[in-house]
Backbone bond lengths (Angstrom), bond angles and torsions (degrees), N, CA, C in turn:
res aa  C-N    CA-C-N  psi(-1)  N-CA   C-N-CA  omega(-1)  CA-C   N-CA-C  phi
1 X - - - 1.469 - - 1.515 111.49 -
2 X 1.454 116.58 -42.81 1.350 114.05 -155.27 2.357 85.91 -90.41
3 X 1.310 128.66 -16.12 1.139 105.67 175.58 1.710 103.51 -98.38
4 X 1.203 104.41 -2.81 1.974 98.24 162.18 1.365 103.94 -76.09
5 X 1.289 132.04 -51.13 1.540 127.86 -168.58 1.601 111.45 -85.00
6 X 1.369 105.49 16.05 1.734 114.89 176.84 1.638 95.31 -105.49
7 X 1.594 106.24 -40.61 1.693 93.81 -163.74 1.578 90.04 -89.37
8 X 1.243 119.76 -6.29 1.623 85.24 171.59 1.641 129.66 -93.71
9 X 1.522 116.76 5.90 1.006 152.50 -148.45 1.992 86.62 -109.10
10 X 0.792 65.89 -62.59 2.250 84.13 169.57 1.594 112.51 -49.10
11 X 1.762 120.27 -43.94 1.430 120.30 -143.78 1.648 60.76 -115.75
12 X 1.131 159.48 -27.85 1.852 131.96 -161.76 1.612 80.56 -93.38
13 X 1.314 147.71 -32.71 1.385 128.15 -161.42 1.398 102.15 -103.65
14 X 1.423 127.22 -13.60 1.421 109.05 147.85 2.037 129.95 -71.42
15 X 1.239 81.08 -38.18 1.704 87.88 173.82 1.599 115.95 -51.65
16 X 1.377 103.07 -35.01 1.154 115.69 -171.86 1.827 118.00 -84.19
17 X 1.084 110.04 -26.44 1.189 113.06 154.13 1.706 121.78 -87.88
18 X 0.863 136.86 -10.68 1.245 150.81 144.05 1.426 98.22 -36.89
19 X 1.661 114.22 -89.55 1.432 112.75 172.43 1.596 142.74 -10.27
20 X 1.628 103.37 -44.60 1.210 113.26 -177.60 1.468 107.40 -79.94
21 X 1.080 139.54 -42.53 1.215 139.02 173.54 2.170 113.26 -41.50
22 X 1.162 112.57 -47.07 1.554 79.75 172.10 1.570 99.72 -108.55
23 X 1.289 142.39 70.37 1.063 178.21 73.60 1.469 118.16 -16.80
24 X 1.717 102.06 -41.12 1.283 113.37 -175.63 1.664 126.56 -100.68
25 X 1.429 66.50 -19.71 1.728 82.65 172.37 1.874 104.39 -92.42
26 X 0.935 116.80 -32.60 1.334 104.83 176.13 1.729 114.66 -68.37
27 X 1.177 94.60 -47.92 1.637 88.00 166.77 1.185 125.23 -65.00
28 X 1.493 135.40 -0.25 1.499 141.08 -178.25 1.436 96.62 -81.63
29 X 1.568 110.28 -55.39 1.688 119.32 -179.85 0.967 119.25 -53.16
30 X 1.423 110.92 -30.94 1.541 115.05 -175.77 1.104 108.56 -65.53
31 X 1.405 115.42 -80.80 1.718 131.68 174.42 1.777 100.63 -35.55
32 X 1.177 131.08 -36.32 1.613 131.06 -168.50 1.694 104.17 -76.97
33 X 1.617 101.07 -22.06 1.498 90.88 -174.40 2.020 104.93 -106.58
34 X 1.136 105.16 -18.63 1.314 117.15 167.62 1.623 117.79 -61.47
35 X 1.337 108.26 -47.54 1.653 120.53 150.19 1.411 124.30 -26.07
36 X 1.663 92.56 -54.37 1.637 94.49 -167.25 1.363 116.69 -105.34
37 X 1.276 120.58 -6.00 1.474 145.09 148.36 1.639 98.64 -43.34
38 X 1.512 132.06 -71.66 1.297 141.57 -144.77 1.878 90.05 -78.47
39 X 1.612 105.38 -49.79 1.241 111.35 174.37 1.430 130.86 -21.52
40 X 1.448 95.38 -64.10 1.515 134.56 -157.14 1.675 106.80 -74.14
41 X 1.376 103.46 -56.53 1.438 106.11 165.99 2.016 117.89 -62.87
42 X 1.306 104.24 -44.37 0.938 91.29 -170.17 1.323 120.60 -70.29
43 X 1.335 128.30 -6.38 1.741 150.74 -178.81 1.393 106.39 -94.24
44 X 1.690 118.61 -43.81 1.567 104.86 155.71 1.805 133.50 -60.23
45 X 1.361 82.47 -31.06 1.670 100.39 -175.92 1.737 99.00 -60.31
46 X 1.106 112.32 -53.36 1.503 105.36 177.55 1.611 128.58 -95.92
47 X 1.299 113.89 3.25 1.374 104.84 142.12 2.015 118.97 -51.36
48 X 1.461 75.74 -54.43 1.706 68.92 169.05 1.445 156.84 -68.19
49 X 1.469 97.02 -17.66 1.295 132.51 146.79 1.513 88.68 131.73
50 X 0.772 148.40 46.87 1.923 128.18 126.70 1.312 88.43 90.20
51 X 1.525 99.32 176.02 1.440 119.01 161.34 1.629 108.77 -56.20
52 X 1.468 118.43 145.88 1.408 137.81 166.04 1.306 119.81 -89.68
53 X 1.324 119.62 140.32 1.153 141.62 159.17 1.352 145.90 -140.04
54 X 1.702 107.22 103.40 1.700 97.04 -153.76 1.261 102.35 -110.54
55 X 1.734 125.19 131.54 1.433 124.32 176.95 1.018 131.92 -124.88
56 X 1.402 149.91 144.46 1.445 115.65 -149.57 1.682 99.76 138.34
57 X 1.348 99.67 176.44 1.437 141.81 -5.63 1.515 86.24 -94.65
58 X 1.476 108.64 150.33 1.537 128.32 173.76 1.206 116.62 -110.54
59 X 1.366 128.58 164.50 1.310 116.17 -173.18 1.768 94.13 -139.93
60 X 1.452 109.19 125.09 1.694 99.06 -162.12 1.592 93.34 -111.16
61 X 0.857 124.93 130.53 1.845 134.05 177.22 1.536 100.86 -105.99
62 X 1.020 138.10 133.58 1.318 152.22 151.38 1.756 127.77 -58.18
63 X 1.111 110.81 112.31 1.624 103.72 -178.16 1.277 117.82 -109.48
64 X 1.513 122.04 127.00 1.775 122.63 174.67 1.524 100.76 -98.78
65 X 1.199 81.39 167.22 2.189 88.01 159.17 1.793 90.34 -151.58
66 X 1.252 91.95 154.25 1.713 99.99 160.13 1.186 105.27 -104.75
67 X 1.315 119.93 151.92 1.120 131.41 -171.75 1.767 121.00 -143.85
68 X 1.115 115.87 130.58 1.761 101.30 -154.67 1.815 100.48 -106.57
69 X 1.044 125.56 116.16 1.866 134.25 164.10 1.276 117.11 -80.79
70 X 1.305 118.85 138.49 1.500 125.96 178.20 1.446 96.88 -78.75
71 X 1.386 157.54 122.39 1.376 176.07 124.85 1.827 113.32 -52.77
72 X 0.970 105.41 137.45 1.325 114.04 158.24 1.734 116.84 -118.03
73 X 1.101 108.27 172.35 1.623 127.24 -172.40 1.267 116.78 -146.29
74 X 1.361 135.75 134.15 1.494 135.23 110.13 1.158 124.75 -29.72
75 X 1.818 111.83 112.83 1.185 135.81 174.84 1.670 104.84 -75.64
76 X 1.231 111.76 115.07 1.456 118.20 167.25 1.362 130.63 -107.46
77 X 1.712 108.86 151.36 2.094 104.74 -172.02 1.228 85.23 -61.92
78 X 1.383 126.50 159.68 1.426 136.53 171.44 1.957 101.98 -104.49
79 X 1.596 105.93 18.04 1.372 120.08 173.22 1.250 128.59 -94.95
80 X 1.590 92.61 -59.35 1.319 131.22 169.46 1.365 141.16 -83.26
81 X 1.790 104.80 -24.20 1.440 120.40 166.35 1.478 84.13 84.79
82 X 1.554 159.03 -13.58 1.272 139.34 -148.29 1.664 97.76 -114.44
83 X 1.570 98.52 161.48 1.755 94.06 -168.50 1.721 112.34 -81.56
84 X 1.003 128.03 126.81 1.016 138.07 -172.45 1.801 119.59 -75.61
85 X 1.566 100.84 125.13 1.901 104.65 -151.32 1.867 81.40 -98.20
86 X 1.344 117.78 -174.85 1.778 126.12 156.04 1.448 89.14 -102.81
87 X 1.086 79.71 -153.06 2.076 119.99 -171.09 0.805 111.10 -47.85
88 X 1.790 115.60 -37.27 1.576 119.71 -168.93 1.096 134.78 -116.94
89 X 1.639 116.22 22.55 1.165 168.54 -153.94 1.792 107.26 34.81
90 X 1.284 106.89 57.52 1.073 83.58 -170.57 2.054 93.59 -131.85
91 X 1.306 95.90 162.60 1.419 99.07 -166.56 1.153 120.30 -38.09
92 X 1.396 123.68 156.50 1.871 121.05 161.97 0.982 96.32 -118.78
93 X 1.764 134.33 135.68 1.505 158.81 144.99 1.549 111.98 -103.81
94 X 1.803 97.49 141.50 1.510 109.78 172.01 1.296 86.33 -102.86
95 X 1.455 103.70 174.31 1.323 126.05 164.70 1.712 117.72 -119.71
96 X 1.084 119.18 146.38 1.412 93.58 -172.92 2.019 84.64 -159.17
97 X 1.496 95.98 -177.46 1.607 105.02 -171.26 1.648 101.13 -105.51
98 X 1.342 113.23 162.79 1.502 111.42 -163.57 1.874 93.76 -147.71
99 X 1.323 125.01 97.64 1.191 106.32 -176.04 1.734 95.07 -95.86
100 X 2.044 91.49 138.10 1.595 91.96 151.39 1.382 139.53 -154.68
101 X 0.993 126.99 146.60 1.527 114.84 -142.56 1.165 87.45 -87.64
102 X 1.898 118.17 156.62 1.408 151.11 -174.90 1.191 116.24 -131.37
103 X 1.519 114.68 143.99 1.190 115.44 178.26 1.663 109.99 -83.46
104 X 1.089 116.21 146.18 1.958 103.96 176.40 1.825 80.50 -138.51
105 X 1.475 102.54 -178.27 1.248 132.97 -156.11 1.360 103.10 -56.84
106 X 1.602 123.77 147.37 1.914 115.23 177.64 1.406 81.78 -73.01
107 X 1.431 74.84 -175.21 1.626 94.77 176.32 2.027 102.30 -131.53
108 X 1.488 125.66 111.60 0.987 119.18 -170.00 1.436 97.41 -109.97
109 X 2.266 94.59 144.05 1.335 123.88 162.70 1.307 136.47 -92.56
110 X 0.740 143.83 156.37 1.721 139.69 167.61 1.286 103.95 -165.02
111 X 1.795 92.21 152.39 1.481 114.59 -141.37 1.652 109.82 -79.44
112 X 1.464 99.73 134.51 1.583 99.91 159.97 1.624 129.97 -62.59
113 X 0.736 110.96 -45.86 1.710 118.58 152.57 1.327 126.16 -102.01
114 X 2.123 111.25 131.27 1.204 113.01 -169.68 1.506 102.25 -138.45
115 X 1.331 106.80 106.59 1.767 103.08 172.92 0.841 102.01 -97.39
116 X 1.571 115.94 154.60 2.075 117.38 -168.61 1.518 90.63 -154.28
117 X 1.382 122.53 124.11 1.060 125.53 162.99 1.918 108.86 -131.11
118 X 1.302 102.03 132.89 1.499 113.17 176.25 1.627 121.60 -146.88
119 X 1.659 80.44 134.42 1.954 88.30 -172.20 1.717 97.77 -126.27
120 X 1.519 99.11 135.27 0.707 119.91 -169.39 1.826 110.52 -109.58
121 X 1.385 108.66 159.42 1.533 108.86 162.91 1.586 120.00 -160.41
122 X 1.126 119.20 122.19 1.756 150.89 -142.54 1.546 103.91 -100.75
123 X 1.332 106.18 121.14 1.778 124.06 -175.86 1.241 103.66 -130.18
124 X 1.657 135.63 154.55 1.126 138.17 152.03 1.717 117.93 -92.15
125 X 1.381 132.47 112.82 1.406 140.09 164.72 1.048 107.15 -78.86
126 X 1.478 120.52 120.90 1.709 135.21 -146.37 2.093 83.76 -136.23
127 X 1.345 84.62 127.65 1.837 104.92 -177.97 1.773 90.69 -143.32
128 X 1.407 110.11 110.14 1.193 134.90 165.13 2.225 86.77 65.59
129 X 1.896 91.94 -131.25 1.318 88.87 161.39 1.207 140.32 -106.68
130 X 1.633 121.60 59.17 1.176 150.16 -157.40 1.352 133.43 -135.85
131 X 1.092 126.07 81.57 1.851 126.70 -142.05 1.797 92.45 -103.25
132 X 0.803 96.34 141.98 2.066 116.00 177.10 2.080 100.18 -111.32
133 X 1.213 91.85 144.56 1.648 83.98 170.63 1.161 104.70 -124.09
134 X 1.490 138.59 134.10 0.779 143.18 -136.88 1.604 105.52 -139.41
135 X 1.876 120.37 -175.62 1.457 121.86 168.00 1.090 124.35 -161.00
136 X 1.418 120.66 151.84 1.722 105.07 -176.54 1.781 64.22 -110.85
137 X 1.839 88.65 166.54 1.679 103.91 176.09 1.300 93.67 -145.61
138 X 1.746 107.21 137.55 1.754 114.10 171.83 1.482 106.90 -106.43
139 X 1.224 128.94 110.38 1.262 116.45 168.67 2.126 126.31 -115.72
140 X 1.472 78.30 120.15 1.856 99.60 -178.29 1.234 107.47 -99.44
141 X 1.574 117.05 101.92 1.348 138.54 174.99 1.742 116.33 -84.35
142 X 1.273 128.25 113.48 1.738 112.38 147.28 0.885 121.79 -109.71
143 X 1.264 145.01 154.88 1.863 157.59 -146.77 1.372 120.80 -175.21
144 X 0.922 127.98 173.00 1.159 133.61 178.86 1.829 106.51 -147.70
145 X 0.959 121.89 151.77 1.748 132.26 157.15 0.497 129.27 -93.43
146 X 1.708 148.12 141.91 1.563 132.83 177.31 1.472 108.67 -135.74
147 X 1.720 91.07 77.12 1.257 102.53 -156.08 1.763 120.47 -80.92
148 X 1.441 94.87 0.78 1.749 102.91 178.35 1.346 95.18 -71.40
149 X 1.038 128.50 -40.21 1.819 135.30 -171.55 1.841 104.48 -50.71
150 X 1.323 90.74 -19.59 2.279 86.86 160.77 1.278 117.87 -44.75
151 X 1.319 104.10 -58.95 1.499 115.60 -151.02 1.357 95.96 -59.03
152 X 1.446 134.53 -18.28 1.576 127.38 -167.00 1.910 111.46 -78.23
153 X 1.595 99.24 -10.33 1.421 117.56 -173.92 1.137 117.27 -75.34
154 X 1.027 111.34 -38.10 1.679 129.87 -164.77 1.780 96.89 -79.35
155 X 1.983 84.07 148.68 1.625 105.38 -158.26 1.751 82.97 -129.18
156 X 1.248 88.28 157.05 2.414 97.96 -170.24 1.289 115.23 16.28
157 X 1.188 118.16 -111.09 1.428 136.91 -170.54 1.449 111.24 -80.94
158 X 1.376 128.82 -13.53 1.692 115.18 -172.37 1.359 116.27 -81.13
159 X 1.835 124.73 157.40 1.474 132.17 -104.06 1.716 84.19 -154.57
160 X 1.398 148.33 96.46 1.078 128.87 161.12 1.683 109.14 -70.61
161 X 1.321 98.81 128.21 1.299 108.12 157.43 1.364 132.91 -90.27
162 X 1.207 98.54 103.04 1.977 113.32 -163.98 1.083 98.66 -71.39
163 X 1.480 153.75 -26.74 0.993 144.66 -166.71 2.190 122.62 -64.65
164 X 1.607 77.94 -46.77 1.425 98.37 173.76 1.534 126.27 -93.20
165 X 1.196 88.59 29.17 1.836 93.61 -176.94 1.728 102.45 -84.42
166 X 1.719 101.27 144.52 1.587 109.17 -157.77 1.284 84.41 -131.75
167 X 1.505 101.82 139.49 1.762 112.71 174.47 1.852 97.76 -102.44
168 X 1.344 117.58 131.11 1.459 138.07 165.61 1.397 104.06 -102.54
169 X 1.561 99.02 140.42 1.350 130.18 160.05 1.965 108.07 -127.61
170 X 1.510 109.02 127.06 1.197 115.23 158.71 1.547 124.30 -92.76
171 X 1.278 108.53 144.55 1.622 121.02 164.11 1.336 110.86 -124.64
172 X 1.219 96.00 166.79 1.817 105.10 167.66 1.692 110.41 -49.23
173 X 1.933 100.33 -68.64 1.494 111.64 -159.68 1.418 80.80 -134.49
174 X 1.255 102.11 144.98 1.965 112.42 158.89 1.115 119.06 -75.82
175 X 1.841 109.19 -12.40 1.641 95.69 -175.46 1.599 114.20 -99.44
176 X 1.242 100.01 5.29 1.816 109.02 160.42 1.368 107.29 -72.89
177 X 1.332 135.36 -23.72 1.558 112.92 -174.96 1.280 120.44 -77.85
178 X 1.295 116.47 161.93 1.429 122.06 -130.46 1.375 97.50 -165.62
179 X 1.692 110.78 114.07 1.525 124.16 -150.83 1.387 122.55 48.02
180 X 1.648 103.39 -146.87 1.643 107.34 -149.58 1.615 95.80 -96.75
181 X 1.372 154.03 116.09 1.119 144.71 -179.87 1.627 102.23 -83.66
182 X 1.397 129.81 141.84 1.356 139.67 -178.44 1.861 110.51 -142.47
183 X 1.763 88.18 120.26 1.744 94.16 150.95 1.171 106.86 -113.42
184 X 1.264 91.84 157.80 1.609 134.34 -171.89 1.624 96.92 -104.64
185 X 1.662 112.52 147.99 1.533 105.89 164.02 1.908 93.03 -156.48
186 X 1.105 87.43 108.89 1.596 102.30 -169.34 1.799 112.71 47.09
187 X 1.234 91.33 50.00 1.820 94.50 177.44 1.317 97.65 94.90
188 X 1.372 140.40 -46.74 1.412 133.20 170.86 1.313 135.87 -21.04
189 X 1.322 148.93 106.41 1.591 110.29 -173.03 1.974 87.20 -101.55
190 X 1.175 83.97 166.80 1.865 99.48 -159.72 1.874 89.69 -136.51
191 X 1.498 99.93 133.92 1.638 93.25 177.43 1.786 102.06 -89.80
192 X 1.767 84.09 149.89 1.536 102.47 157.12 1.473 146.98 -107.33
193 X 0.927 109.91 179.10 1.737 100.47 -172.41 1.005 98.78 -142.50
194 X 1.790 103.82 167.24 2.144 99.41 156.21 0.855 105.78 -93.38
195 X 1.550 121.94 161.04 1.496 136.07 -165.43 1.475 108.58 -93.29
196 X 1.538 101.03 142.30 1.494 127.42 -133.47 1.902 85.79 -97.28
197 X 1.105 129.84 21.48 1.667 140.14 -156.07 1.568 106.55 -110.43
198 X 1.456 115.26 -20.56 1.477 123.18 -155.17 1.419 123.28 85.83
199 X 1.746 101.83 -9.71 1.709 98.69 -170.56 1.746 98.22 -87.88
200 X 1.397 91.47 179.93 1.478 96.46 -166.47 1.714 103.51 -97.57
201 X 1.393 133.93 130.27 1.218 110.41 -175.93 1.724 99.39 151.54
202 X 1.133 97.56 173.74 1.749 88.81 171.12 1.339 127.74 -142.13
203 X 1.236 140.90 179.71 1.429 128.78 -166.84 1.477 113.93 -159.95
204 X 1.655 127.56 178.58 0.875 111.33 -177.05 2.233 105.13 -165.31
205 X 0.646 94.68 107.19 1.933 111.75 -178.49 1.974 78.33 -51.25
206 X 1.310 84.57 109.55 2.010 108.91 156.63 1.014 131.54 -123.97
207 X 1.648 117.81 30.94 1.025 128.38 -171.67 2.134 130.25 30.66
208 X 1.197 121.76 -115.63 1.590 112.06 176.02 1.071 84.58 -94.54
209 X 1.693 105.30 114.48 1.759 114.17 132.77 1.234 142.74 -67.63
210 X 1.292 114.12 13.67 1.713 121.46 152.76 1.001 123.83 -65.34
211 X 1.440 113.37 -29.37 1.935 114.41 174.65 0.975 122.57 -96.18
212 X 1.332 123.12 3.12 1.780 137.31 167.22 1.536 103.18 -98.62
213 X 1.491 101.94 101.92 1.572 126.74 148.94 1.514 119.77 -39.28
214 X 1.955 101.10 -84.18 1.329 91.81 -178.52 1.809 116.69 -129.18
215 X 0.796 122.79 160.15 1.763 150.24 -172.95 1.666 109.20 -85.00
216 X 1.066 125.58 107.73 1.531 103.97 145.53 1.556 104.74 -142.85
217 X 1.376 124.25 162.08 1.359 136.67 -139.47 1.312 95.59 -159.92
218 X 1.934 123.27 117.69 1.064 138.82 -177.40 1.505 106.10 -116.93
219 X 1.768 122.27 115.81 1.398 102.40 178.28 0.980 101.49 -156.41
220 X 1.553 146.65 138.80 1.456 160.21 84.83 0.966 145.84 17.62
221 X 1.703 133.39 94.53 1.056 116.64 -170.16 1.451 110.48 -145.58
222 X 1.193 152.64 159.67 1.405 170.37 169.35 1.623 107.24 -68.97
223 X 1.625 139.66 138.35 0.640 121.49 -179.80 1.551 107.58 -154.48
224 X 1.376 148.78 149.99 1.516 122.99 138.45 1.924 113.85 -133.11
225 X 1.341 91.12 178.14 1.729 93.19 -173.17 1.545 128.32 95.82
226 X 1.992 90.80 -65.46 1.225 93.98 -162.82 1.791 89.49 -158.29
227 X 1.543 108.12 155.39 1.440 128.66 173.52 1.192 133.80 -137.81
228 X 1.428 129.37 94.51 1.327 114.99 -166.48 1.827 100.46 -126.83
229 X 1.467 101.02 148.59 1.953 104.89 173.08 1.472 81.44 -150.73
């Protein structure tokens, strides 16, 4: 009795390990196809360009200072062109002042008023049997600058240069945008570029922003997942 109720004790704990084995394999497939599920979307998702992120718009002003150095010189014959020694043959130097202007930190604005309107429209990108949902996004910006509010930045001697003031826009990726992007500057349209920084995003030289009232900003972009401005 007691080696019948031993070997059967034997054949349920072999069976039973038996069991686990394609147990294990099903869970390998699982997790192997869950892998490529997460994969798959996430490689379609960014063909299309990924999650979005738009930040902005900034307004970057440029600041100089002059700044004056004590310098010395070689005194030269104004005959001979050669530097001129005294008595004891030893050099003569003037000293004199050398002003030169420096660049120091911009000084950045952003707008007191921000209207943001965005329309969107939603597709599925289908890879084998694996669908991504996706978006084109339109975004119609108005703003304003309040760009006299510089002058409160500035420390001793530094000089905004209004001339070279550059309006920034951030994105996630530049290669999500999608058509012709356009600012406006009081009805003006003004061309843009991407920004020359490495960041992703685009910008545009508007010369003095004291005489620009109002802002609006038309732009296009590709998106999936997620959307934030």
């Amino acid at each position: 009795m007691l080696k019948s109720s031993g070997l059967r004790f034997l054949v349920v704990g072999l069976l039973t390990l038996l069991m686990f084995i394609p147990l294990g394999f099903i869970g390998d497939i699982v997790n192997s196809r869950s892998q490529y599920s997460e994969g798959t979307i996430r490689d379609l998702g960014q063909e299309w360009g990924g999650g979005q992120l738009f930040s902005g718009p900034q307004l970057v002003i440029p600041v100089t200072e002059d700044v004056v150095y004590k310098r010395k010189r070689k005194i030269l014959d104004p005959v001979t062109g050669l530097a001129q020694r005294d008595s004891n043959d030893v050099l003569v130097y003037e000293y004199f002042d050398e002003t030169v202007t420096e660049a120091r930190p911009p000084v950045y604005i952003y707008p007191d008023r921000f209207d943001l309107d965005i329309t969107t429209q939603t597709q599925t990108r289908q890879r084998g049997i694996f669908g991504v949902p996706v978006y084109t996004a339109d975004l119609d910006a108005k703003f304003d600058m309040p760009a006299n509010a510089a002058e409160t930045a500035l420390q001793g001697k530094e000089v905004l240069i209004w001339k070279d003031a550059e309006l920034r826009i951030f994105v996630s990726k530049n290669r999500a945008l999608r058509g012709a992007a356009t600012l406006s500057l009081d009805g003006v349209d003004t061309a843009l570029e991407p920004l020359s920084n490495g960041q992703n995003g685009i910008s545009a030289r508007i010369g003095d922003p004291r005489e620009i009232t109002n802002y609006r900003l038309n732009l296009g972009a590709n998106g999936a997942h997620t959307l934030h401005a």
